[in-house]
N, CA and C of each residue as an Amber inpcrd file, in Angstrom:
protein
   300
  -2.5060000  19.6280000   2.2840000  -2.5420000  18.7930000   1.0990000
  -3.9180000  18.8920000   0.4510000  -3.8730000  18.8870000  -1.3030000
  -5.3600000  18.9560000  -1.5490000  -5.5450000  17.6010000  -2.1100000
  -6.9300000  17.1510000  -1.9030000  -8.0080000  15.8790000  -2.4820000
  -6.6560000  15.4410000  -3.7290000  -6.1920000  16.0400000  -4.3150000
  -5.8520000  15.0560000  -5.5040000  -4.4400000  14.8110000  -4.6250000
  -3.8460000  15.1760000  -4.2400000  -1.9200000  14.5850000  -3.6300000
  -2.5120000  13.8390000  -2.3110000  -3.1380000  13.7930000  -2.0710000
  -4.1110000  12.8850000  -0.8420000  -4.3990000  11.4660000  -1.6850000
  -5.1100000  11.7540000  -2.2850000  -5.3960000  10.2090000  -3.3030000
  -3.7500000  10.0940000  -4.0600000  -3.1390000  10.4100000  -4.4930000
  -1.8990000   9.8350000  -5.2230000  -0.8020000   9.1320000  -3.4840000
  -1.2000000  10.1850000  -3.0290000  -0.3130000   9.6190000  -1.7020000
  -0.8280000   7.7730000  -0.8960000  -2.1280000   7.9580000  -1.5020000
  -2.9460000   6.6990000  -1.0930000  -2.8450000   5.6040000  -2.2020000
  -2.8190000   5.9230000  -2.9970000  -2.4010000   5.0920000  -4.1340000
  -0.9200000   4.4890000  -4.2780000  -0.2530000   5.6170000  -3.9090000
   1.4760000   5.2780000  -4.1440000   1.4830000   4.0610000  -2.8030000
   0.4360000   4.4840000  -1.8110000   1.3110000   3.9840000  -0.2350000
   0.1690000   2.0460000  -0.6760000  -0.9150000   2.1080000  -1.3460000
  -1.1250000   0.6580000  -1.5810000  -0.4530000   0.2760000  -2.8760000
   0.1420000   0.6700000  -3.8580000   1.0390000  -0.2510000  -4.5120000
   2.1860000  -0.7530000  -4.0990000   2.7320000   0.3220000  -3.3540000
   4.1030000  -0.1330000  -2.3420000   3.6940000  -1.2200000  -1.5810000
   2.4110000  -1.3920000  -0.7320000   2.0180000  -2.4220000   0.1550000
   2.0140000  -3.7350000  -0.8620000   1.2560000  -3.4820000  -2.3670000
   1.1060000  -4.6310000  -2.9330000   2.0850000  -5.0570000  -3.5060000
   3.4640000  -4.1290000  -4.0530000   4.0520000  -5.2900000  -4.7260000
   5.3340000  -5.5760000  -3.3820000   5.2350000  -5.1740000  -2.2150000
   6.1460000  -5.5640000  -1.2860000   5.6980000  -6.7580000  -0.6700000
   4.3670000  -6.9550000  -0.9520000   3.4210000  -8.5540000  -0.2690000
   3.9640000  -9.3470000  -1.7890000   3.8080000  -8.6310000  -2.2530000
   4.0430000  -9.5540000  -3.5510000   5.5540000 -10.5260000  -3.8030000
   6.6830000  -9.3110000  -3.5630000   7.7680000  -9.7750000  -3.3570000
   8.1090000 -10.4810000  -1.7310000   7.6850000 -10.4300000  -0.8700000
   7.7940000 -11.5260000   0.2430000   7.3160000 -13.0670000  -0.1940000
   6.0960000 -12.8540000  -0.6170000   5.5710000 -14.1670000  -1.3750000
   6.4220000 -14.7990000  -2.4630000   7.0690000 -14.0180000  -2.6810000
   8.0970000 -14.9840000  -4.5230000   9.5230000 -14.9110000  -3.4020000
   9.6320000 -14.3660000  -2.2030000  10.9430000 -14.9140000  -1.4220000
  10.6740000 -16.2730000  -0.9590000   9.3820000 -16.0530000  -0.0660000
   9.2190000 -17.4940000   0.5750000   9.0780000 -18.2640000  -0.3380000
   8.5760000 -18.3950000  -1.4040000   8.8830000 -19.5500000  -2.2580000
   9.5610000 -19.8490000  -3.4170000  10.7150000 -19.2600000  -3.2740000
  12.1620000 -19.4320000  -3.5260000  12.8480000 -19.9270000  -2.3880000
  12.3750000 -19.3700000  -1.0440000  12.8890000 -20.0290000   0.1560000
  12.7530000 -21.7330000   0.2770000  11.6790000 -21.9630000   0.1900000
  10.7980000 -23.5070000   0.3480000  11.4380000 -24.1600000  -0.8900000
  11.6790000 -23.5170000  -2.1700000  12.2260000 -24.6140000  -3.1850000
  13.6600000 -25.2050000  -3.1940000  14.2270000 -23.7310000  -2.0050000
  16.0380000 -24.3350000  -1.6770000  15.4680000 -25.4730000  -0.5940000
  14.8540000 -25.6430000   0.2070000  14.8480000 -25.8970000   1.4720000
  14.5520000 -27.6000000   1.2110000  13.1680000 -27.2570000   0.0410000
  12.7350000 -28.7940000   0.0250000  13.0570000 -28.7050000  -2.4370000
  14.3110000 -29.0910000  -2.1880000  14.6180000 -29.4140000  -3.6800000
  13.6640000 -30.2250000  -4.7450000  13.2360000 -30.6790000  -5.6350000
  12.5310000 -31.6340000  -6.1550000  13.6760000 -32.9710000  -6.6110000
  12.8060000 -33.8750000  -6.6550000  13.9730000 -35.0970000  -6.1480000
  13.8080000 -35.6420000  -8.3340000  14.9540000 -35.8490000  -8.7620000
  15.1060000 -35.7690000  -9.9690000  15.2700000 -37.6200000  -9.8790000
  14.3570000 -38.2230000 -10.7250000  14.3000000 -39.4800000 -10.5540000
  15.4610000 -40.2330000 -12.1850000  16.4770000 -41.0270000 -11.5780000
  17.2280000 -41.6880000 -12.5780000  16.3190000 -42.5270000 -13.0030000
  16.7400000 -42.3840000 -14.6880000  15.8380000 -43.8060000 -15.5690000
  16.8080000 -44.4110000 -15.8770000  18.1120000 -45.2630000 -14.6040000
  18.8980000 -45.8410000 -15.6200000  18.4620000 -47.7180000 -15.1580000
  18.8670000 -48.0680000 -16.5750000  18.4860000 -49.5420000 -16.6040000
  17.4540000 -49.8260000 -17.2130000  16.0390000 -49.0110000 -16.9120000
  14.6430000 -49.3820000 -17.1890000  14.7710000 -48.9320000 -18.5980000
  13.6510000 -49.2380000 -19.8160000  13.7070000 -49.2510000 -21.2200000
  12.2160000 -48.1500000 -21.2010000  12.4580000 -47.4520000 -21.6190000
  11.3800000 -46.0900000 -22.1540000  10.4480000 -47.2060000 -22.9200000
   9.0290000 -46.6480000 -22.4290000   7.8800000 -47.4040000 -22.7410000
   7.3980000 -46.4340000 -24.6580000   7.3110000 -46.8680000 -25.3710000
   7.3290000 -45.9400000 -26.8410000   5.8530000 -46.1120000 -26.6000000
   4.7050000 -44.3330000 -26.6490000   3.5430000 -44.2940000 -27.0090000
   3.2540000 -44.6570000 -28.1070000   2.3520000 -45.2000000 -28.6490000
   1.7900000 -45.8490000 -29.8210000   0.5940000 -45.1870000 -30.0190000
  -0.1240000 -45.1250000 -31.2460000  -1.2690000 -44.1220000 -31.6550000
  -2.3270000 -45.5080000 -31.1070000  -3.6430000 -44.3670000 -30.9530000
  -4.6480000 -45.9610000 -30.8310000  -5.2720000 -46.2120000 -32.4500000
  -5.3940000 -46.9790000 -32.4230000  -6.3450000 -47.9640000 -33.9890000
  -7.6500000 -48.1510000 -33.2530000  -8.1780000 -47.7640000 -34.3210000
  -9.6420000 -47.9350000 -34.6430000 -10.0810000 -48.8530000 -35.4950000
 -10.6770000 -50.0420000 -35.3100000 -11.0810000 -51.0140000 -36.1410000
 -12.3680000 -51.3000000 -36.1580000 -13.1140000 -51.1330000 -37.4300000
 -14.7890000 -51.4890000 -37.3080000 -14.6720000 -53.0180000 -37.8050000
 -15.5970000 -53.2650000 -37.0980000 -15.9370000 -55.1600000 -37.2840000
 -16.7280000 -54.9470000 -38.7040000 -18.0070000 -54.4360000 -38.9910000
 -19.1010000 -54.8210000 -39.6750000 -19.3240000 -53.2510000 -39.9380000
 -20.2110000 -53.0210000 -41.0470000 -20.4780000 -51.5820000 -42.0470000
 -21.8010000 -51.3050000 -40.7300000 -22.6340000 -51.7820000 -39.8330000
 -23.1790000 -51.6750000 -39.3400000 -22.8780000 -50.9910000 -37.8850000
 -21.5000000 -50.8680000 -37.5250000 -20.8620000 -50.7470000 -37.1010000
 -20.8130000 -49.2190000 -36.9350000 -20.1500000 -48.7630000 -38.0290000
 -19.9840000 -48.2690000 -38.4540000 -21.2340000 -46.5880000 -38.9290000
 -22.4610000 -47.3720000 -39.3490000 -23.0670000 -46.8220000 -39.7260000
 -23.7170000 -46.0060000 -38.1300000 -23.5860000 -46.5780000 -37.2570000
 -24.1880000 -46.1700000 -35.8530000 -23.4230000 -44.9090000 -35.3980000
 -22.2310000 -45.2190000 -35.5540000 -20.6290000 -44.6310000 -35.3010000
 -21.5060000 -42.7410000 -36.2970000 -21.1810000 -42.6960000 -37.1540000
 -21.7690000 -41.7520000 -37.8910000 -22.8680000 -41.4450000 -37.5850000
 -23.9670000 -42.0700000 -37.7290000 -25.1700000 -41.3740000 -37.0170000
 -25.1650000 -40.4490000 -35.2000000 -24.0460000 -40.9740000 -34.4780000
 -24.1110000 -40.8970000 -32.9270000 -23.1830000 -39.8490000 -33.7160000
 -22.5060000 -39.4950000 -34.1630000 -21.4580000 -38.3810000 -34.3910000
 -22.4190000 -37.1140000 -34.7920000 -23.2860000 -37.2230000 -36.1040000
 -24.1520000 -36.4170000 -37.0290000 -25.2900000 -35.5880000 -35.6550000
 -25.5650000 -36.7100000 -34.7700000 -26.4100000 -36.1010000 -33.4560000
 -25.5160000 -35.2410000 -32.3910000 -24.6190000 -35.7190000 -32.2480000
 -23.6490000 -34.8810000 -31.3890000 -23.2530000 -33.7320000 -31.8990000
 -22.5310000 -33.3950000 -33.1730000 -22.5810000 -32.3980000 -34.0640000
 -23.6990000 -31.2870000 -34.0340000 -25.5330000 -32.1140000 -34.3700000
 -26.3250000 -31.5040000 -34.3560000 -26.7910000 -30.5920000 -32.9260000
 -26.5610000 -31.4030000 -32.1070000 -26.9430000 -31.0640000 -30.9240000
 -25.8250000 -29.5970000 -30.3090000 -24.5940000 -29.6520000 -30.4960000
 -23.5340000 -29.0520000 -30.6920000 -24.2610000 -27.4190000 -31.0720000
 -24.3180000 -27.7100000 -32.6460000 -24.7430000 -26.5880000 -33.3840000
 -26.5000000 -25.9340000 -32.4070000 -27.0100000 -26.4500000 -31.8000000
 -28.1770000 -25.8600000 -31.5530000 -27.7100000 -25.0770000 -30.3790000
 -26.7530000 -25.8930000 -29.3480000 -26.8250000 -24.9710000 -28.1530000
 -25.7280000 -23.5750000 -28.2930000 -24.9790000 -23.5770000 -29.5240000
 -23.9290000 -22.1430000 -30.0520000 -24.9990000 -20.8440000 -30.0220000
 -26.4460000 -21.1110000 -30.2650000 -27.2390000 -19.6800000 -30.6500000
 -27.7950000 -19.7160000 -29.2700000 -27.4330000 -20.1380000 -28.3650000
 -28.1030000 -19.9240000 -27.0460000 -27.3350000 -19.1190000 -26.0420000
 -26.2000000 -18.6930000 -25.8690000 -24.9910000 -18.3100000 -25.3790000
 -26.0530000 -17.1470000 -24.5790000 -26.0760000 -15.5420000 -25.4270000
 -27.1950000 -14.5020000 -24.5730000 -28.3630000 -14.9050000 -24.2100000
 -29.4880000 -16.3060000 -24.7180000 -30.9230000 -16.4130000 -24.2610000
 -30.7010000 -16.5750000 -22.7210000 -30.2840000 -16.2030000 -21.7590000
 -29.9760000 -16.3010000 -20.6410000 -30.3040000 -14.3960000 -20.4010000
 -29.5250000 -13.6690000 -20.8780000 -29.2240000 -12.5890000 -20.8050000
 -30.8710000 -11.7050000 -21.1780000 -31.2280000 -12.1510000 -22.2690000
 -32.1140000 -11.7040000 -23.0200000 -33.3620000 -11.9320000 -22.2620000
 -33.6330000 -12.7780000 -21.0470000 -35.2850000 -13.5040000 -20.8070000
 -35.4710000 -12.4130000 -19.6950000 -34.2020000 -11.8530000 -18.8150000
 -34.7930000 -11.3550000 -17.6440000 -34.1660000 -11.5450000 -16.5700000
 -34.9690000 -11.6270000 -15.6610000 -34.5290000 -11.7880000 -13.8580000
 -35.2720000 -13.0080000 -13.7220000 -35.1590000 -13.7730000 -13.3360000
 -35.7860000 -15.0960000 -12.5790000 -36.8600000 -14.7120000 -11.5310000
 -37.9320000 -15.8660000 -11.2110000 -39.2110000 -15.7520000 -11.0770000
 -38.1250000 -15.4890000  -8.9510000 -37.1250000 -15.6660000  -9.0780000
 -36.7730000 -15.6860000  -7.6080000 -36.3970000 -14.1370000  -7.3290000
 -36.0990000 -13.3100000  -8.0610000 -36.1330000 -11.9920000  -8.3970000
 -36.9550000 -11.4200000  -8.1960000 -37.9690000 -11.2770000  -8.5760000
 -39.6310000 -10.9840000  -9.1820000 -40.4410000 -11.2220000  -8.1750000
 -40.3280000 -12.1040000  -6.8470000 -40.8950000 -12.2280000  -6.0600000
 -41.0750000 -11.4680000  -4.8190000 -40.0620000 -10.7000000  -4.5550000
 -39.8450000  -9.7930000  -3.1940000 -40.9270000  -9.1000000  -3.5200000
């Protein structure tokens, strides 16, 4: 056999290994879901609880005005750390690097 039907023979013989682990694993748990069913709970009698949106109510314009400012900082703060994403990438190796 030459180097290249040597590697395809090694290749063919670990995909066979992987998708045959693969398919034992999706048996046993198809096995375990006959074995242990999920238990389907009746809603009869009880009255469905209706979600409701939440309300927001400001007392006072002062209120209010804080509300916006704590938003305008969060926002700001937001926008500063977006141009930082590579300064990590860009500085180097760490001083724990650099030391050996």
């Amino acid at each position: 056999m030459s180097d290249f039907q040597t590697g395809l023979v090694i290749s063919g013989v670990g995909l066979l290994v992987t998708f045959t682990s693969l398919l034992i694993f999706i048996g046993v748990m198809v096995l375990l879901q006959k074995l242990f069913p999920v238990k389907v709970e009746k809603n009869e009698g009880r009255p469905v609880d209706e979600v409701k949106p939440a309300e927001l109510t400001l007392g006072s314009e002062a209120g209010a005005e804080e509300i916006i400012a704590a938003l305008a900082a969060v926002a700001f703060i937001r926008a500063q750390r977006t141009g930082q994403l590579g300064a990590s990438l860009l500085s180097g190796p760490g001083p724990y690097r650099t030391s050996r």
